[in-house]
C-alpha positions as a Markdown table, in Angstrom:
| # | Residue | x | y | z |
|---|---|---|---|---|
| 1 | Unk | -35.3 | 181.8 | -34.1 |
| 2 | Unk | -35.6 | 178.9 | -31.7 |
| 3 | Unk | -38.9 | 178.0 | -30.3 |
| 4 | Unk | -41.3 | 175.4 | -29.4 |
| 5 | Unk | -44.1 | 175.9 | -32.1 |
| 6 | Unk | -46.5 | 177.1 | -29.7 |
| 7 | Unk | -48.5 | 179.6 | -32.0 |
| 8 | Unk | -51.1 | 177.9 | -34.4 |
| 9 | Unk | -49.3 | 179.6 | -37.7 |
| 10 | Unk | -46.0 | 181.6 | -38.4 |
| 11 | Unk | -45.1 | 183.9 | -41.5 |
| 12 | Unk | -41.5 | 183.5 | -42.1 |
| 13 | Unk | -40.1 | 186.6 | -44.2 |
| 14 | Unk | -38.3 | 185.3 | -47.8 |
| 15 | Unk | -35.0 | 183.9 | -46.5 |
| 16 | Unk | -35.7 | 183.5 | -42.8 |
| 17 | Unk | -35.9 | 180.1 | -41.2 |
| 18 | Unk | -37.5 | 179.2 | -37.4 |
| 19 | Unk | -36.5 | 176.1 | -35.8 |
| 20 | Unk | -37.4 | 174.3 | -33.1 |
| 21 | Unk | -38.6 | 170.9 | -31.4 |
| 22 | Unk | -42.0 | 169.8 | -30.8 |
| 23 | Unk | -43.5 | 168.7 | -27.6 |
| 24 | Unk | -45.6 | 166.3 | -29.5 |
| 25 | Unk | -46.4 | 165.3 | -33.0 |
| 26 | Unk | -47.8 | 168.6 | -34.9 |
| 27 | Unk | -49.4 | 168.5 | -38.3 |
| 28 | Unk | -47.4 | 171.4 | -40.4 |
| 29 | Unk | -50.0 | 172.4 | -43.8 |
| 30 | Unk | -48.3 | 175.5 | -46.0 |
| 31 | Unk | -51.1 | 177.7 | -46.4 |
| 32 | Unk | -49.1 | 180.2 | -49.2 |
| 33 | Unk | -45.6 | 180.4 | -50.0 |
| 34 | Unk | -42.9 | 177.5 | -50.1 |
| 35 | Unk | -40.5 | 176.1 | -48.0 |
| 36 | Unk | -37.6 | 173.8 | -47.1 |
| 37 | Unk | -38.1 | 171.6 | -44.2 |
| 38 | Unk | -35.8 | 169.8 | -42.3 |
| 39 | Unk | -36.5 | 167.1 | -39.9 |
| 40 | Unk | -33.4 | 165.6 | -37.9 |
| 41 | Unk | -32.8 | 162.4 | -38.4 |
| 42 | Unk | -34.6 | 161.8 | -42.0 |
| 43 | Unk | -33.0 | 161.0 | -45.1 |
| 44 | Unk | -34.2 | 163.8 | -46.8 |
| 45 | Unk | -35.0 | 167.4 | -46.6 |
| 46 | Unk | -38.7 | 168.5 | -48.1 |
| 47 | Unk | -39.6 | 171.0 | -50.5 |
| 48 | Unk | -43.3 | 172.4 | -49.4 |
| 49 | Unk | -45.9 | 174.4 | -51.6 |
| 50 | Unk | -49.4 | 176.0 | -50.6 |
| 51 | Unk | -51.3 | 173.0 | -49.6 |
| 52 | Unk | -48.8 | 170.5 | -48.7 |
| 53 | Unk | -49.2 | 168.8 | -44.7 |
| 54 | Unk | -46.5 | 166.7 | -43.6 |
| 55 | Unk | -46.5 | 165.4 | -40.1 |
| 56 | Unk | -44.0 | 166.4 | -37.8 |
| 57 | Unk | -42.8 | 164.1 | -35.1 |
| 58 | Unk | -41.8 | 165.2 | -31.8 |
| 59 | Unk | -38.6 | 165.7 | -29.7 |
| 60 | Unk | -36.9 | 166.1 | -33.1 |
| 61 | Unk | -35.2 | 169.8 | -35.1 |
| 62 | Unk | -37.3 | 170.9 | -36.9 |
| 63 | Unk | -36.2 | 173.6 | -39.5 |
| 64 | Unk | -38.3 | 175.7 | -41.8 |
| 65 | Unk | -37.3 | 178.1 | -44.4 |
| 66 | Unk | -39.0 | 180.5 | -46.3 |
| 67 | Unk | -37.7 | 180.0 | -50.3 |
| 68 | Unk | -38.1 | 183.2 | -51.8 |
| 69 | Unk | -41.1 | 184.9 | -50.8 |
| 70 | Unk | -42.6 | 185.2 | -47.1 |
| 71 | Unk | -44.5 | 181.9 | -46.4 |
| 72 | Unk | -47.5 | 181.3 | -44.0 |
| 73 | Unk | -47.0 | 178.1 | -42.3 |
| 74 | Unk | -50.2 | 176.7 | -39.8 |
| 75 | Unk | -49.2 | 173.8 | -37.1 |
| 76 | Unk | -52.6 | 171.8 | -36.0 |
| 77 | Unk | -52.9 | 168.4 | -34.0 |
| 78 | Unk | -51.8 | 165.0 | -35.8 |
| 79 | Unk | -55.1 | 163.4 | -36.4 |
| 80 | Unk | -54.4 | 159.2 | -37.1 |
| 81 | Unk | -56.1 | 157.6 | -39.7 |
| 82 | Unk | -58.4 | 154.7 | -38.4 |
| 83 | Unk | -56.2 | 152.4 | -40.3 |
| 84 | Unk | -53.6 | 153.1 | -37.7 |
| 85 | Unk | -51.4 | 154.6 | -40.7 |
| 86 | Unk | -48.3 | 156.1 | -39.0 |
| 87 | Unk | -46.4 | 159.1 | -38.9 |
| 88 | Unk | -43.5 | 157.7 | -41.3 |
| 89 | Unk | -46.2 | 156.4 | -43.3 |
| 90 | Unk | -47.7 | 159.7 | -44.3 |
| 91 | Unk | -44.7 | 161.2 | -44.4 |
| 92 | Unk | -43.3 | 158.7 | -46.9 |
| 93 | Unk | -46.0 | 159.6 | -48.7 |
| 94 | Unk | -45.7 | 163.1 | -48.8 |
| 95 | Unk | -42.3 | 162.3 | -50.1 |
| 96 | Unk | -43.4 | 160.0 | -53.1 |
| 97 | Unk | -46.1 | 162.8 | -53.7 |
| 98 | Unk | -43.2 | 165.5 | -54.1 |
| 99 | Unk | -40.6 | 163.0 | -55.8 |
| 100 | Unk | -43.7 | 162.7 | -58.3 |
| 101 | Unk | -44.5 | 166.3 | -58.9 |
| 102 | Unk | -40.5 | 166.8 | -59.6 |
| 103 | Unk | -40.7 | 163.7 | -61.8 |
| 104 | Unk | -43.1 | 165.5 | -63.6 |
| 105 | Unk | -41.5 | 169.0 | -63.5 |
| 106 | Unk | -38.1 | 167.6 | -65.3 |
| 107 | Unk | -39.5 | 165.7 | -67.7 |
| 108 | Unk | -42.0 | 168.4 | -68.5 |
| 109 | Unk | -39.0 | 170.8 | -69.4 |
| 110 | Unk | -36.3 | 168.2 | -70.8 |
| 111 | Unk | -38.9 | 167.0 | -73.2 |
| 112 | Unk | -40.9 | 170.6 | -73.9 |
C-alpha cells in the first residue's frame, strides 16, 4: 500500500507493510505492536516497539512493517526542541537507544 500518511494512525495486520513519502516531516510513535522501518537513504533500517518515536523526514520512502502481530502506528507533527536539536539528531539517537537495548538483549542471553 502506497500512500501519503494522511491518517493520524494505521494498524498494519502481522506481515503487511505500507509505504509511502511524506509531504513534510512527521513524528511516527508505535503505540502497540513492533515494526521494521525503513527510511531511504539511511544507513540502517529500525526495529520499533510500543513506545518508540522516531522522526520521519520528508520527500523520502518510508516503509513500515508489521513483525509478527498487527501493530498500531500514530503519525503527529515534528515538534523541535528549543535547542534546535535536528531531525538526524534524534534519530541518531533513537538508534543508539535501540543499539543499546540489543546490547543488552545479547548479552543478557549469551551470559544467562
Amino acid at each position: 500500500m502506497t500512500n501519503n500518511f494522511a491518517k493520524p494512525s494505521y494498524t498494519i495486520p502481522s506481515g503487511n507493510t505500507v509505504s509511502g513519502t511524506l509531504e513534510q516531516a512527521r513524528r511516527i510513535e508505535i503505540a502497540c505492536g513492533r515494526v521494521w522501518l525503513t527510511i531511504a537513504g539511511e544507513e540502517h533500517d529500525f526495529w520499533l516497539s510500543a513506545g518508540d518515536t522516531v522522526n520521519l523526514p520528508a520527500n523520502r520512502l518510508i516503509v513500515i512493517e508489521s513483525d509478527q502481530q498487527a501493530s498500531l502506528i500514530e503519525l503527529s507533527d515534528v515538534v523541535e526542541a528549543t535547542t534546535g536539536s535536528s531531525m538526524h539528531q534524534h534519530t541518531s539517537l533513537n538508534v543508539a537507544n535501540y543499539l543499546q537495548k540489543l546490547s543488552q538483549k545479547l548479552r543478557d542471553q549469551v551470559f544467562a
